[in-house]
One Martini backbone bead per residue (centre of mass of N, CA, C, O) as a GRO file, in nm:
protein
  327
    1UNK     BB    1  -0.855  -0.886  -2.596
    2UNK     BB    2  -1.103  -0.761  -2.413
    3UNK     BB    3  -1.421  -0.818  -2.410
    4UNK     BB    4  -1.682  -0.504  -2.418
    5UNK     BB    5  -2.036  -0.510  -2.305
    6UNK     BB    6  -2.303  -0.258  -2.317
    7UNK     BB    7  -2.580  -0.219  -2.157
    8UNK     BB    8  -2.684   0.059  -2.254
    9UNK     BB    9  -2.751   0.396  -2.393
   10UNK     BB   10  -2.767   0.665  -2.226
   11UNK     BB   11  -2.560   0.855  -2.017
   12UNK     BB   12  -2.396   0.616  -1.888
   13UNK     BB   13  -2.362   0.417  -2.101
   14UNK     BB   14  -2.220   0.645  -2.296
   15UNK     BB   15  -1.981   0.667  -2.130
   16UNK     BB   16  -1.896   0.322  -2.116
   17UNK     BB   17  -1.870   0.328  -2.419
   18UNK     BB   18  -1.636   0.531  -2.480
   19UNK     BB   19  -1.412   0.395  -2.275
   20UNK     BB   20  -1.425   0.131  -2.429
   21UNK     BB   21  -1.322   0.238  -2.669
   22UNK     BB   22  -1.075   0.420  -2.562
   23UNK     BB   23  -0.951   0.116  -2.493
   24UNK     BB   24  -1.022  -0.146  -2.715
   25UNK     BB   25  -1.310  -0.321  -2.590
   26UNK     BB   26  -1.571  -0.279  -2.761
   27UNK     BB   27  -1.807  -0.518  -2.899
   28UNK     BB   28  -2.081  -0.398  -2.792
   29UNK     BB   29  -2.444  -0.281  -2.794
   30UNK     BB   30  -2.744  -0.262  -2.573
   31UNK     BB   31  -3.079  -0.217  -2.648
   32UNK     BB   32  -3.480  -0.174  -2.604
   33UNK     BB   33  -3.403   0.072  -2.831
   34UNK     BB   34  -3.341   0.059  -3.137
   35UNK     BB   35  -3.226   0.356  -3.165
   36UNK     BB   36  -3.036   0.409  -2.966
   37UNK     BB   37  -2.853   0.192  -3.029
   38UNK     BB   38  -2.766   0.258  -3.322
   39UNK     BB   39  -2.636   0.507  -3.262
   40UNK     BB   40  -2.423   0.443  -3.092
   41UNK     BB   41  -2.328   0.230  -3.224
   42UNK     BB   42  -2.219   0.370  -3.481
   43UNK     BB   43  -2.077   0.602  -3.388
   44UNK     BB   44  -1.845   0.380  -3.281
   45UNK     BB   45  -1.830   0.088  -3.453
   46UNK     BB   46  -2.059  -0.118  -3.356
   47UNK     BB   47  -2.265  -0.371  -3.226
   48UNK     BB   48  -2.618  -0.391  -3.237
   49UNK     BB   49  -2.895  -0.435  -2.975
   50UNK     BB   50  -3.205  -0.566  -2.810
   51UNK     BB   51  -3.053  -0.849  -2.725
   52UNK     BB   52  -2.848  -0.981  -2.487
   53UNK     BB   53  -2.842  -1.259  -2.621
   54UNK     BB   54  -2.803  -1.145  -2.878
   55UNK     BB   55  -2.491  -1.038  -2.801
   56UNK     BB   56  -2.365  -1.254  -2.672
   57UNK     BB   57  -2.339  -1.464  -2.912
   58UNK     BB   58  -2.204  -1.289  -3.115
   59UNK     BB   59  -1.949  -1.104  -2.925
   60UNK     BB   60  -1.816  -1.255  -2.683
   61UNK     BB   61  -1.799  -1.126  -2.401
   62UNK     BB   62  -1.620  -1.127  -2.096
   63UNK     BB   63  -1.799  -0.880  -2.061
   64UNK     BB   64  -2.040  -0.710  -1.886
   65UNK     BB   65  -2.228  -0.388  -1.881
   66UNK     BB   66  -2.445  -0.215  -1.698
   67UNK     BB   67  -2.698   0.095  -1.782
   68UNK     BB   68  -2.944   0.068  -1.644
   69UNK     BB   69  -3.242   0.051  -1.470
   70UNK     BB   70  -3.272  -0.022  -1.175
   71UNK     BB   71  -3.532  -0.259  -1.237
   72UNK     BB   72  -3.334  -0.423  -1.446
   73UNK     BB   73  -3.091  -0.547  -1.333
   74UNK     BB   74  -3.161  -0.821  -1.214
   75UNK     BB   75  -3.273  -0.998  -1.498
   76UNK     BB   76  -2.991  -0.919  -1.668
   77UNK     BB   77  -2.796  -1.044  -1.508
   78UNK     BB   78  -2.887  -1.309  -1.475
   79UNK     BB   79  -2.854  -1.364  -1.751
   80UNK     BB   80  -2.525  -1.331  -1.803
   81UNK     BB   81  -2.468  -1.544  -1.605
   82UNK     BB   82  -2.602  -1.790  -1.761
   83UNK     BB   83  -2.381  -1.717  -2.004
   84UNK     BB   84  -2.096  -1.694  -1.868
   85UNK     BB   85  -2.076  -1.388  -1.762
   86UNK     BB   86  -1.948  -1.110  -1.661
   87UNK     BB   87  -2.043  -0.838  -1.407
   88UNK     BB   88  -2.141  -0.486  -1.441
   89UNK     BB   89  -2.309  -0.289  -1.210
   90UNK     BB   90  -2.460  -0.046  -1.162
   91UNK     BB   91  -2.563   0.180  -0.953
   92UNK     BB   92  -2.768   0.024  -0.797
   93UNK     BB   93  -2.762  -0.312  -0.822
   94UNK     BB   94  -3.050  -0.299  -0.689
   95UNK     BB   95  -3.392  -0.212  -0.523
   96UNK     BB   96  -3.327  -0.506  -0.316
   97UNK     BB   97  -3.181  -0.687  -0.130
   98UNK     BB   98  -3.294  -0.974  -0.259
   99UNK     BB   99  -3.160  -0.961  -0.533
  100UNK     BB  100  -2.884  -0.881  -0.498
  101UNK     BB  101  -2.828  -1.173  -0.359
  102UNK     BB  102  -2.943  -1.358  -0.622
  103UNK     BB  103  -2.657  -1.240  -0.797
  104UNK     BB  104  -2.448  -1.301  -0.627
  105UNK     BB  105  -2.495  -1.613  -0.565
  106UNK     BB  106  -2.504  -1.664  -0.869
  107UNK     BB  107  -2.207  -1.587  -0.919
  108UNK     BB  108  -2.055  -1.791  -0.689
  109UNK     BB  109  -2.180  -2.054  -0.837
  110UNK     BB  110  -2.034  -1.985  -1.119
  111UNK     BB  111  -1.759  -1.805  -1.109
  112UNK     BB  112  -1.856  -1.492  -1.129
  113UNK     BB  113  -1.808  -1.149  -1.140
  114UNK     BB  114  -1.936  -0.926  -0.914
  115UNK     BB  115  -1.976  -0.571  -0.993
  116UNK     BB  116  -1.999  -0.228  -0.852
  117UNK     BB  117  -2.070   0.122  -1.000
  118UNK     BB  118  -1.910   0.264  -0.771
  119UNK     BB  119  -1.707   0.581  -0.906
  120UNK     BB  120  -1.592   0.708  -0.654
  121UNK     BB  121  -1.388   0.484  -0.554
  122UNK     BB  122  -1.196   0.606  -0.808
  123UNK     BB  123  -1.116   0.830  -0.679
  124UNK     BB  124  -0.808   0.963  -0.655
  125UNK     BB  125  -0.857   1.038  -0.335
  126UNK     BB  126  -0.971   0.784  -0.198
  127UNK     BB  127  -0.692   0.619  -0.245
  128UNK     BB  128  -0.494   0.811  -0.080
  129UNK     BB  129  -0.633   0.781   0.161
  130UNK     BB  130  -0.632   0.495   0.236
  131UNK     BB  131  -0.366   0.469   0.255
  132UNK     BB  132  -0.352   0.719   0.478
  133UNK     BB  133  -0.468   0.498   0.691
  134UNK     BB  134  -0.338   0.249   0.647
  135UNK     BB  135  -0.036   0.387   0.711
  136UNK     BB  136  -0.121   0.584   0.958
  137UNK     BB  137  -0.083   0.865   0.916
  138UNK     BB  138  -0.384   0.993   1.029
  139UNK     BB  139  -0.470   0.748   1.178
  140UNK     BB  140  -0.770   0.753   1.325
  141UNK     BB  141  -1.105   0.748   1.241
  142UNK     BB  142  -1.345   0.934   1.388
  143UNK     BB  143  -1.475   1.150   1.162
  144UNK     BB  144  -1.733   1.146   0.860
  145UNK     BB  145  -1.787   1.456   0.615
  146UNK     BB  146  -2.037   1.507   0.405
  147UNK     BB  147  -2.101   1.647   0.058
  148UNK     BB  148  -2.381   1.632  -0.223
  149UNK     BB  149  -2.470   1.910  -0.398
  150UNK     BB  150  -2.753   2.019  -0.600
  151UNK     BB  151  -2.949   2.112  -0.873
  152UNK     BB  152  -3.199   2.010  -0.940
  153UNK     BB  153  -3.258   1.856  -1.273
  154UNK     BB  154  -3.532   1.768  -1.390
  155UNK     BB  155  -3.537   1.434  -1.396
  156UNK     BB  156  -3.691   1.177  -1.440
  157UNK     BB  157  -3.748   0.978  -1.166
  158UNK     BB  158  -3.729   0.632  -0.934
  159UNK     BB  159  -3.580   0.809  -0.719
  160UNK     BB  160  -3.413   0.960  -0.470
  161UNK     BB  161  -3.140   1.107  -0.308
  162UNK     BB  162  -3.037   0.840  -0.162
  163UNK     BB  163  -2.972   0.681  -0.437
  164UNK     BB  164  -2.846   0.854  -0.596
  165UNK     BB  165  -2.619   1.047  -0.391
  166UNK     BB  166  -2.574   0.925  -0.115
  167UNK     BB  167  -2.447   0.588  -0.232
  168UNK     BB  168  -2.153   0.723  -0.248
  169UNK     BB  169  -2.119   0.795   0.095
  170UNK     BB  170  -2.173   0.533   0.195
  171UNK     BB  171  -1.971   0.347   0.075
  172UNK     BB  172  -1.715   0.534   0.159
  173UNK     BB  173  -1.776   0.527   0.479
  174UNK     BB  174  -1.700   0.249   0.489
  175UNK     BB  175  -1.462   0.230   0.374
  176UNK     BB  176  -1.276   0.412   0.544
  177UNK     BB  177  -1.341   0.317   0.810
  178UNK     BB  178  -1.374  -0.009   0.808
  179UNK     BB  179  -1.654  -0.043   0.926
  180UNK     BB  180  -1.956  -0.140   1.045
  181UNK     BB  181  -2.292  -0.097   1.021
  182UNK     BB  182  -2.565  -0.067   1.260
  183UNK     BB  183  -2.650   0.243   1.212
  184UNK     BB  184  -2.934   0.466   1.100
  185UNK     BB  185  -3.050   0.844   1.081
  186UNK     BB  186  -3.277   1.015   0.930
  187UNK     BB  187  -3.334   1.344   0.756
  188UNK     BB  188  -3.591   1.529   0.590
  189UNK     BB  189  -3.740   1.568   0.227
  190UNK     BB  190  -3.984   1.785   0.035
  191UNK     BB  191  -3.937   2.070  -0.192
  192UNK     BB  192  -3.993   1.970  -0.417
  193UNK     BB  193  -4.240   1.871  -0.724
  194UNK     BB  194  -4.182   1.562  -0.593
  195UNK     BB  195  -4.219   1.223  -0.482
  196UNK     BB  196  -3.962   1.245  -0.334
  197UNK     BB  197  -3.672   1.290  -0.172
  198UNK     BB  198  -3.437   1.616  -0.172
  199UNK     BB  199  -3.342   1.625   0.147
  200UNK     BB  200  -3.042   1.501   0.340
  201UNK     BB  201  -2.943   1.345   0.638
  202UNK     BB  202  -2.687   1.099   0.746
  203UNK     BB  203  -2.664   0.885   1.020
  204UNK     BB  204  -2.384   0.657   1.102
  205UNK     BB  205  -2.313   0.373   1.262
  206UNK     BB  206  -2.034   0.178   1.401
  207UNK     BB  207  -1.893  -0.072   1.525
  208UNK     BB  208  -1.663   0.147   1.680
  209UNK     BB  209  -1.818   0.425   1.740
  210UNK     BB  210  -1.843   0.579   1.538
  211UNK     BB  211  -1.879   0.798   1.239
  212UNK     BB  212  -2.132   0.947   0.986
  213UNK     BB  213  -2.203   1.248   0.761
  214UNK     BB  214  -2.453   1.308   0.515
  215UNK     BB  215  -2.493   1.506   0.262
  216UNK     BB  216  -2.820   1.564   0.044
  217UNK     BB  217  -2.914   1.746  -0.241
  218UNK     BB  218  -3.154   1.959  -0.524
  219UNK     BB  219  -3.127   2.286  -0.368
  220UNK     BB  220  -2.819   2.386  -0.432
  221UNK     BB  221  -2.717   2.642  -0.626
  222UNK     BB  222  -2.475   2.422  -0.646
  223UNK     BB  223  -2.143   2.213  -0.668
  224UNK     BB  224  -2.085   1.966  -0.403
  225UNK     BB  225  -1.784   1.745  -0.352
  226UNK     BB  226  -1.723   1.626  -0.021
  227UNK     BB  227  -1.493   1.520   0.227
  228UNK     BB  228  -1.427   1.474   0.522
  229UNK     BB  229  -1.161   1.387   0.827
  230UNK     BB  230  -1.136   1.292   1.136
  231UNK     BB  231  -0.827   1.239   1.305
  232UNK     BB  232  -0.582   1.161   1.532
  233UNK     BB  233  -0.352   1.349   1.323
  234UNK     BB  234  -0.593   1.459   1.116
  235UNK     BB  235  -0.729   1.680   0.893
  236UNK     BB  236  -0.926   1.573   0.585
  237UNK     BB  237  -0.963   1.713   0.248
  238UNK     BB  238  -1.168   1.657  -0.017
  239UNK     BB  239  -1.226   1.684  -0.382
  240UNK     BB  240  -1.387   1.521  -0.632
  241UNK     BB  241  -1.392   1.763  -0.837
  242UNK     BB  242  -1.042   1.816  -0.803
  243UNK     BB  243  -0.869   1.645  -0.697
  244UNK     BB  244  -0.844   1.719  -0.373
  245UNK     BB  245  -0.578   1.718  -0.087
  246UNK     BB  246  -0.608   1.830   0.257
  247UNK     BB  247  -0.353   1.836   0.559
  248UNK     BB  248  -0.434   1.890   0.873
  249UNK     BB  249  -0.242   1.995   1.158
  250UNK     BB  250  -0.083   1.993   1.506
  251UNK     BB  251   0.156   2.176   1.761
  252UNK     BB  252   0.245   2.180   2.082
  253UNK     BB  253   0.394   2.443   2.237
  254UNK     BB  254   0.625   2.512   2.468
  255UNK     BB  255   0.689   2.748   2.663
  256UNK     BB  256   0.924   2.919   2.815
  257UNK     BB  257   0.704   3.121   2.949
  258UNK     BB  258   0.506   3.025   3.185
  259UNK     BB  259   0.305   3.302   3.152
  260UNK     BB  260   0.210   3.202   2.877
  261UNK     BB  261  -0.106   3.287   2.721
  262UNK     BB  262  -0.148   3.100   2.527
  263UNK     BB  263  -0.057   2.850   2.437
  264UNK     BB  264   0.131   2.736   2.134
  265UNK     BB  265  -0.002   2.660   1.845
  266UNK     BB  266   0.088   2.451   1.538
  267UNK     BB  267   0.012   2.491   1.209
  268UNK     BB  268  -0.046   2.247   0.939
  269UNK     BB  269  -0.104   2.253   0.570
  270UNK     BB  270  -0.135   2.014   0.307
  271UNK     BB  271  -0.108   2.002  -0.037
  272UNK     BB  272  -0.162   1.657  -0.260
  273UNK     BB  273  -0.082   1.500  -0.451
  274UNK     BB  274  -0.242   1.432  -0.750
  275UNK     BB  275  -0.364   1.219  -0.975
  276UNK     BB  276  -0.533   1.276  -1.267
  277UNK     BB  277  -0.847   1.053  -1.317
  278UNK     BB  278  -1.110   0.869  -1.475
  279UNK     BB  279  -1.298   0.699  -1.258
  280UNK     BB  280  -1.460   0.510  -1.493
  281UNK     BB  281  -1.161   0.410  -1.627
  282UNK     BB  282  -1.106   0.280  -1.340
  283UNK     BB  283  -1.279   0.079  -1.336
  284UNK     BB  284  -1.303  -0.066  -1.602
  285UNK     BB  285  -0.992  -0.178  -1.557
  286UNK     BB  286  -1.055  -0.291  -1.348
  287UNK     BB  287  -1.227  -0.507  -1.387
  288UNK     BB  288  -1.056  -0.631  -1.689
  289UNK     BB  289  -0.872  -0.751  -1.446
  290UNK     BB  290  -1.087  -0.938  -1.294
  291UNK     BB  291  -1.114  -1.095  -1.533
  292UNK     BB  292  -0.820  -1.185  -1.636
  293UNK     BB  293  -0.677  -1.258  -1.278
  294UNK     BB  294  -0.524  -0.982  -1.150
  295UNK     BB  295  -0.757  -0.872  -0.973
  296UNK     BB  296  -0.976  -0.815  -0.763
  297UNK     BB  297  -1.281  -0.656  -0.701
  298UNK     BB  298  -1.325  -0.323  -0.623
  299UNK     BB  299  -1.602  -0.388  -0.620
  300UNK     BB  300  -1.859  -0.557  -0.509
  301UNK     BB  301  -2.176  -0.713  -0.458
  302UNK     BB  302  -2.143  -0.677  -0.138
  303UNK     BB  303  -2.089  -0.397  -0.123
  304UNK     BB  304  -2.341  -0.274  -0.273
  305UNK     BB  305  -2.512  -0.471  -0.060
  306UNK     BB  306  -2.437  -0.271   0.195
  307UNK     BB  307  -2.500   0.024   0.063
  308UNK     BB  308  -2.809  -0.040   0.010
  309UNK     BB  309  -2.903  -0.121   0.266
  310UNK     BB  310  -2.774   0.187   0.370
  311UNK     BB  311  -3.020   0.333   0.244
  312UNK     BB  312  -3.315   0.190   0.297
  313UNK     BB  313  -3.257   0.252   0.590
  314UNK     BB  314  -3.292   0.561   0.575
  315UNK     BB  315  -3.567   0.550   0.453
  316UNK     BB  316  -3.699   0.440   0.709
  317UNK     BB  317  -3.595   0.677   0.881
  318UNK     BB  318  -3.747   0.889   0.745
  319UNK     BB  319  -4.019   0.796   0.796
  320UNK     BB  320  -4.031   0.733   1.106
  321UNK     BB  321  -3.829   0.896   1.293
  322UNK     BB  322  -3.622   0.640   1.339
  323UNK     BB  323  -3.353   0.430   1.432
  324UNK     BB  324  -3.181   0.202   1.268
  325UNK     BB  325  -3.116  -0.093   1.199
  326UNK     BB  326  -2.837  -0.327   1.128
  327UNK     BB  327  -2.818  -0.631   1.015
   0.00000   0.00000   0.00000
């Protein structure tokens, strides 16, 4: 059996905590708050640590999973490429890019697994769209809008929305649109009484001339994760939380009596069968496959260091109030 030990047990790390008990793969838990980490390890009956090293030491784990703060990210990862064990990072990667490239390149020298932990990657309307996507049925994808909204959550940040919120649709609009990202120009700002922005919209162009906006906010009271996408041959709407997918088409009809005006337009819209599963669980079964040698890791530390740019990007974009490049 594969096994994974899980560094952080925050509110992310004990949910990937969680996953890995019901998968049968948890080794054990490390974090650097000692109350922490024992409760957790008792809670599900593993080993707890506060120390990465003594923790792969002792428990031989196949992978580490990180789910630590993001300021952390960077010197963790390195500690555990160094001591031969494979990688999966939550999003984003790191703080900035010049560290993330030196976990991509440290794992790459060392021939081991770096994957990164955008979840909704995995959420299953993602993959079947793709599908669709790729096997022609929708045609070229024209333009991507999404929307991930919802109220301020109330809980200390060290980033603002964009890196919260916002580089789950960075990532899928890279994915889905399937071509790489150019320039990107942000508008937005902060309406709650926080360092960060909490409020923005985002516009990509890629290099194939298409485009992808996304909406990110901590101010509107529901919550609300949706992306559509106009294609050449129909038009698709995903909802993340609901795991559905419906897909609307037209067909012009030539009307027999041709002083018909308007002619006659066939719309028809069709709800997509989805099998419903957590986002998660398929992340990290992903992972374990691609431990085995069984399959790519769907997130690369490439992707995530895509995402991460093109997030970065629109801060710089947001603060100076004029269109970046992404070399």
């Amino acid at each position: 059996m594969t096994k994974m030990l899980v560094v952080g047990t925050g509110s992310m790390g004990w949910n990937h905590v969680r996953v890995c008990s019901e998968l049968g793969c948890l080794a054990g838990v490390c974090d650097n708050d000692s109350e922490s980490s024992k409760a957790v390890g008792e809670e599900f009956g593993v080993p707890y640590f506060t120390s990465v090293e003594k923790a792969i030491e002792n428990c031989r784990p196949d992978g580490v999973i990180i789910a630590t703060p993001t300021s952390s990210h960077h010197q963790i990862a390195l500690s555990v490429l160094a001591l031969g064990t494979h990688v999966l990072v939550e999003k984003p990667i790191t703080n900035d890019y010049a560290t993330g490239l030196e976990i991509i390149d440290k794992s790459e020298k060392l021939g081991l697994i770096c994957g990164v932990g955008h979840i909704e990657r995995f959420n299953p309307v993602i993959k079947r769209c793709k599908g669709m996507i790729d096997d022609g049925e929708l045609g070229e994808v024209i333009t991507i809008s999404s929307r991930r909204v919802s109220n301020f959550p109330g809980r200390i940040r060290d980033v603002g929305v964009i890196l919260d919120l916002g580089i789950h649709d960075i990532d899928n609009s890279i994915f889905l649109m399937g071509s790489k990202p150019v320039s990107v120009f942000c508008s937005g700002g902060t309406h709650n009484d926080i360092e960060y922005e909490d409020h923005v919209t985002i516009m990509i162009l890629f290099e194939n001339g298409k485009s992808a906006v996304i909406e990110v906010n901590w101010i509107t009271p529901l919550k609300v994760r949706k992306i559509s996408l106009t294609c050449e041959k129909a038009f698709a709407e995903l909802d993340y939380m609901d795991q559905t997918i419906s897909v609307s088409s037209s067909k012009y009809i030539d009307p027999d009596d041709k002083s018909q005006y308007p002619a006659k337009i066939e719309f028809e819209t069709r709800n997509l069968p989805v099998i419903k599963k957590e986002p998660l669980r398929l992340e990290i079964e992903d992972f374990i496959s691609a431990v085995n040698g069984e399959k790519e890791i769907g997130v690369s530390g490439k992707d995530g260091l895509l995402a991460l740019k093109v997030a970065r990007a629109a801060e710089e974009s947001l603060s100076k109030g004029e269109v970046v490049n992404i070399e």
